[in-house]
N, C-alpha and C positions, 0 to 999 in steps of 0.2 A: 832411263829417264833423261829427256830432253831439259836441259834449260833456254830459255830466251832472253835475250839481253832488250832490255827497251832502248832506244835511241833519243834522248834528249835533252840533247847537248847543245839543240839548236834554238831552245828558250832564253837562255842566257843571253848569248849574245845579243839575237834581235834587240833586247830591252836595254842590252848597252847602248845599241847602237840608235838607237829612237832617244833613250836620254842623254848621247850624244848631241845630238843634231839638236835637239831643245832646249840644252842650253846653250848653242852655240849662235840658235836665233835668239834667244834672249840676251845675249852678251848682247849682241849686233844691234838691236835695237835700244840697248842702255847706251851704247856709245852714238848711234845716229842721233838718240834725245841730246847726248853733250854736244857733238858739233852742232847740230841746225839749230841749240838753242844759245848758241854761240853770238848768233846776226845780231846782237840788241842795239847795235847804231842805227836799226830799219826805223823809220819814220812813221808815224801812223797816218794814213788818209784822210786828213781834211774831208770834213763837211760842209760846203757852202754851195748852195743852189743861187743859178745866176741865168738869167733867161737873156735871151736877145730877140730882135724883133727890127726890121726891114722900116722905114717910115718912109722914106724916097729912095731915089736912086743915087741922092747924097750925101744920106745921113740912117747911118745905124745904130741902136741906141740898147745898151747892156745895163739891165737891172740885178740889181743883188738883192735875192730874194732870203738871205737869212739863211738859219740852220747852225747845226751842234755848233758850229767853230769859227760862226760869224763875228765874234766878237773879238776875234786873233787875227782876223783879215786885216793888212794894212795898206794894200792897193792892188791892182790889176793892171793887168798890160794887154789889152789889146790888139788883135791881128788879125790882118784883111788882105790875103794876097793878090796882087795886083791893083794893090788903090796905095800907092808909093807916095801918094802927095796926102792919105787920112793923116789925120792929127786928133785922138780922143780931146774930148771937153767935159766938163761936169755939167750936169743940171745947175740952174741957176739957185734950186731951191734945196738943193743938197750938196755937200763936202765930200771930197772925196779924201779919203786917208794916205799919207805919208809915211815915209819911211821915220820921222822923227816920232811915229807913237800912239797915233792918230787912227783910230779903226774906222774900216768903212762903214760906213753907218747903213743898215739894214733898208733896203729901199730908195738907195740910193742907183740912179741912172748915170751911165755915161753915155757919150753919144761920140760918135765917129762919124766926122766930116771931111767929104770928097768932092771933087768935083764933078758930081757924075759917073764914078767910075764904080757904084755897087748895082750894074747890069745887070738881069739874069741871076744867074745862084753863085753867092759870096760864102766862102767856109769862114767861118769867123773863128778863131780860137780864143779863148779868155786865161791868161794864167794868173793867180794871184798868188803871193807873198804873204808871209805870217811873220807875228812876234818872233817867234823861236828860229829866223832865219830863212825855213824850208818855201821853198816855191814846186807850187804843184797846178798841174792844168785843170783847170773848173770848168771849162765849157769849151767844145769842140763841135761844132753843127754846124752846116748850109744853111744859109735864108736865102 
């Protein structure tokens, strides 16, 4: 009489070696959550819609059009490359907000005055300034 031996010796391991590697992604993943949730100095993104708009060739003029975080806006800065002599202005029938506290009030226009030098297509950038310190860019576009 013959006996047979079965061979299976090779189910173990495999199942080690599979609950190996799962928790080894799973540690990996516990510790990626600790560091990347480490960053908590990130900022969050300002919401403020601000349109611009072309009226001559020496005057361009940035409205704030509002939004989640209009009311933490406390001015803008303006820029026009290549018109080194603009100087923004307010509307006369609007304020513009200060760094002493003063929000930009919702609808309000500014205007940038050259002497002819918004030729052709101007990239205007807009950055605005908030309460809490952070300045972030609100408008980047060609007129």
């Amino acid at each position: 009489m013959a006996f047979t031996k079965k061979n299976e010796e090779a189910v173990s391991p495999v199942i080690g070696v599979i609950l190996m590697v799962a928790i080894t992604v799973i540690l990996a993943a516990v510790i990626a959550a600790f560091v990347f949730g480490m960053a908590g100095n990130i900022s969050k993104t300002k919401i403020v819609a601000m349109t611009v708009q072309k009226i001559s060739s020496s005057d361009i003029a940035v409205r704030n059009m509002g939004g989640q975080d209009a009311g933490s806006l406390l001015g803008v800065n303006i820029t026009v490359p290549g018109a080194a002599t603009a100087e923004p202005h307010v509307g006369t029938d609007t304020t513009i907000g200060n760094m002493a506290g003063n929000p930009v009030a919702v609808g309000c226009v500014t205007h940038m005055y050259s002497d002819g030098a918004f030729t052709g297509k101007n990239q205007v950038t807009v950055v605005g300034w908030f309460n809490d310190g952070n300045q972030q860019v609100l408008l980047d576009t060609v007129v």
